[in-house]
N, C-alpha and C positions, 0 to 999 in steps of 0.2 A: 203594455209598458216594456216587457221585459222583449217584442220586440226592436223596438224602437232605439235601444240600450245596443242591443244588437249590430243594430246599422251604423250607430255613430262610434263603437268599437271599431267595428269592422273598415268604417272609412277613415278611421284615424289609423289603421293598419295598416293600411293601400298606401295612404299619404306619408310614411316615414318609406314602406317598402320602394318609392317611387319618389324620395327625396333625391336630388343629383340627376336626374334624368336630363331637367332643359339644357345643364350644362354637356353632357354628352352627345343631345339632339344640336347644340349648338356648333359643337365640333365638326361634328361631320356635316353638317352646313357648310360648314367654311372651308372644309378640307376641298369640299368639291366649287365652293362657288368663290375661291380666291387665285384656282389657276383659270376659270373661265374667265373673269374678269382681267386680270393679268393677259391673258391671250389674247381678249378683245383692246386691249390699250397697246399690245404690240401690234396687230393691224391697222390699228389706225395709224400707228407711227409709222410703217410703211408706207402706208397708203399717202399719208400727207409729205412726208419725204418723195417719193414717186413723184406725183401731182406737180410737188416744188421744182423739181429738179427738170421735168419734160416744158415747164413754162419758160425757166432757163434754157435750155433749149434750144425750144422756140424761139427766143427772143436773139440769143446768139446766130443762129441760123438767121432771120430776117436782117440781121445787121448785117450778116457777111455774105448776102446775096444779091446787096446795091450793089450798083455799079463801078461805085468809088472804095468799096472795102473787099477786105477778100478773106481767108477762111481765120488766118490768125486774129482777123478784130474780132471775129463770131465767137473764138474761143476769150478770149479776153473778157468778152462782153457776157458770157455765160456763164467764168469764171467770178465776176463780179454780181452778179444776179444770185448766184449761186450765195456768196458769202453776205450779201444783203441780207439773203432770207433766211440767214442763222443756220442754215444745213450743211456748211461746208464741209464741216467733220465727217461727214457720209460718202461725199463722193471724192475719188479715188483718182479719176483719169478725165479729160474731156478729152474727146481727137471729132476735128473737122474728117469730111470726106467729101468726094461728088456722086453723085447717082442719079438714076433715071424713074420718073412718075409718070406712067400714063404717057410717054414720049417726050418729056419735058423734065429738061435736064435741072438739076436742083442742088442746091446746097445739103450736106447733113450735118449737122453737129450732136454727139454720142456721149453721153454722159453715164461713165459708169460709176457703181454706189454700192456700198455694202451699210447696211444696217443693223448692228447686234442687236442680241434678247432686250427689250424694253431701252434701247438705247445707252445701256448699261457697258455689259462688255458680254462676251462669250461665243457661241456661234453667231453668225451672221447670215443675213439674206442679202446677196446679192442680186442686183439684177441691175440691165441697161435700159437707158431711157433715148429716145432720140427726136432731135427738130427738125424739121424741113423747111425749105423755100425755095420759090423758083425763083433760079439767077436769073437778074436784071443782064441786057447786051447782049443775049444770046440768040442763035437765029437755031 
């Protein structure tokens, strides 16, 4: 008996010395797993900003590489693509250019974007995106 008396002393000891603990273990749970997640939801916002902005583009460049339009529709046309897909607040500049693919001379359109921390404010990632197509009439 006077075991027994023993053990259930002894684990009502442990259980006050050891009251407060989940909340502590909780903490540093969260300290570490709320700038991971915070981090992975800023990558994605790049990443789907990027994605948006090179389909714009694209889409600008093939408009301004018919035959009947020329680099300002592309920008217009990317310009509005752009502000369709709710990202306009990210990008910065669009500029048409000409260049050459493989020997085949093409349209560019350059979309540059800066994206702050979480879409928020504060530093930013910058980066360019750009479209291509090959002009139509050209020999």
């Amino acid at each position: 008996m006077t075991r027994h008396r023993r053990t259930a002393r002894g684990r009502a000891a442990r259980g006050r010395a050891e009251r407060g603990s989940a909340l502590v273990d909780f903490v540093l749970a969260i300290v570490v797993l709320v700038p991971v997640f915070l981090g992975l939801v800023q990558v994605a916002l790049v990443l789907h900003v990027r994605a948006t902005l090179a389909a714009a583009a694209a889409e600008g460049a093939r408009l301004a590489a018919t035959a009947d339009r020329g680099p300002a529709d592309g920008v217009a046309r990317t310009w509005e693509q752009v502000r369709a897909a709710r990202v306009g607040g990210f990008a910065t500049a669009v500029t048409p250019g000409y260049a050459t693919v493989d020997g085949a001379p093409v349209i560019e359109i350059v979309v540059h974007a800066e994206v702050p921390a979480l879409g928020l404010g504060g530093p930013a990632v910058a980066f360019d995106v750009a479209g291509h197509a090959v002009r139509e009439g050209t020999s």
